[in-house]
N, C-alpha and C positions, 0 to 999 in steps of 0.2 A: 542091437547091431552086433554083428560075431566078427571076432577078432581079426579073422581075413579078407573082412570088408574093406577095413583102414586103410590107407593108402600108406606105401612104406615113408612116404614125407613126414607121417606124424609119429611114425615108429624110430625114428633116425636118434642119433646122440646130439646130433648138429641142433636138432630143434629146442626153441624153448616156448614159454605161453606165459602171457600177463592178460589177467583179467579184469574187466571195468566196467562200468555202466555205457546204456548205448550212446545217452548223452554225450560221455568224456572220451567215447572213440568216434563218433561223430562229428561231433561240436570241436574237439582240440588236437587229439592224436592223428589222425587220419589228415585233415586238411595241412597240418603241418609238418607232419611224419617226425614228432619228440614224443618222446616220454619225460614227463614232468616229476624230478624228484619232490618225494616230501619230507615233510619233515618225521625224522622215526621217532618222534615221541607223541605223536599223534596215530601213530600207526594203529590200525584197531586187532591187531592180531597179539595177543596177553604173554607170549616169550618174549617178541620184539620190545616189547613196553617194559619188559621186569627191566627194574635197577640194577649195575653190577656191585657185587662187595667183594674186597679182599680182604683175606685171613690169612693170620701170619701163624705161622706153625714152630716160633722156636723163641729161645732167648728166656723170658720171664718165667718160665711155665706157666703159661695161660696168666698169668696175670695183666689184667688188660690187654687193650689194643694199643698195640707200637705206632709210635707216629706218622712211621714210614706208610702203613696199612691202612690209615683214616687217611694221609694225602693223597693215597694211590687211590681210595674211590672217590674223593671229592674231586681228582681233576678227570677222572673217567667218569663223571657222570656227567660235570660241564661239558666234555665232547661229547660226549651222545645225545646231548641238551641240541647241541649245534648242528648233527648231523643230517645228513638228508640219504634216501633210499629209492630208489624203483624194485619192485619183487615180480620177482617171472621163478617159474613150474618146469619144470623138466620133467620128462619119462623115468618111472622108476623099474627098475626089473629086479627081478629076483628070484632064483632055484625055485622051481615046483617042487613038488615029494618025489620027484622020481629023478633028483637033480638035475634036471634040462632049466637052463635061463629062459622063461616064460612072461615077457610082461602083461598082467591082468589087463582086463579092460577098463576097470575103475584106476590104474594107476598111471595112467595115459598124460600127461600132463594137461590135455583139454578134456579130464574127464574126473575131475578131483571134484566129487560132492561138496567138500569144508570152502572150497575155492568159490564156488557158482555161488554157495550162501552168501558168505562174507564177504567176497570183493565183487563176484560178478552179481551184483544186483539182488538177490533173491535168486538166482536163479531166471535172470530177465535181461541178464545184460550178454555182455562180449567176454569172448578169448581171443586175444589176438595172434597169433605164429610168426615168431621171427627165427632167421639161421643167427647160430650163433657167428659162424664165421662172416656172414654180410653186415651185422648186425657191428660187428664192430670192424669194420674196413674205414 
């Protein structure tokens, strides 16, 4: 498909994309028009999932971790234990070689290969298109 195919709706800033099996836009999202947070530590994408730690940069010289430093990730890991997320894609752009703002076809937000893998099914499911600004009225 060549780039001036696209209709300028999916070229916009306004737009975003969340992707899911046909099932769960069939069966849940569609008939009731929500998107269902989950939980982020079930998330199967391996940044969302990493633990946070903090590191403390002063006082003992490196000797041990200050107490302050072990509470601060013990109570940020209970909330992101808690937390829940929806993830939507947006259009990425970026300078060509010849500095013109040019966005590829693969960076389209309904056209992320890692995307169609992992969340859209194999490559078998949905991308859905919402306006950001209706999207939250």
């Amino acid at each position: 498909m060549s780039i001036q195919l696209i209709p300028n709706l999916y070229k916009d800033n306004d737009t975003i994309y969340h992707y899911t099996t046909s099932e769960t836009a069939l069966s849940h999202i569609l008939p009731s028009m929500k998107l269902r947070l989950s939980p982020r530590s079930q998330s199967s994408d391996p940044i969302e999932n990493t633990e946070h730690f903090f590191s403390y940069a002063g006082g003992n010289h490196g000797e041990g971790i200050p107490a302050d430093a072990i509470r601060l990730t013990n109570e940020t890991k209970k909330m992101l234990r808690k937390t829940k997320q929806v993830c939507f894609c947006k259009n990425t752009c970026r300078p060509d070689e010849n500095g013109m703002i040019f966005p590829p076809f693969e960076k389209y937000g309904f056209a992320k290969p890692r995307m169609w893998d992992q969340y859209g099914d194999k490559y078998k499911g949905v991308c859905l298109v919402f306006s950001l600004k209706r999207f939250f009225l």
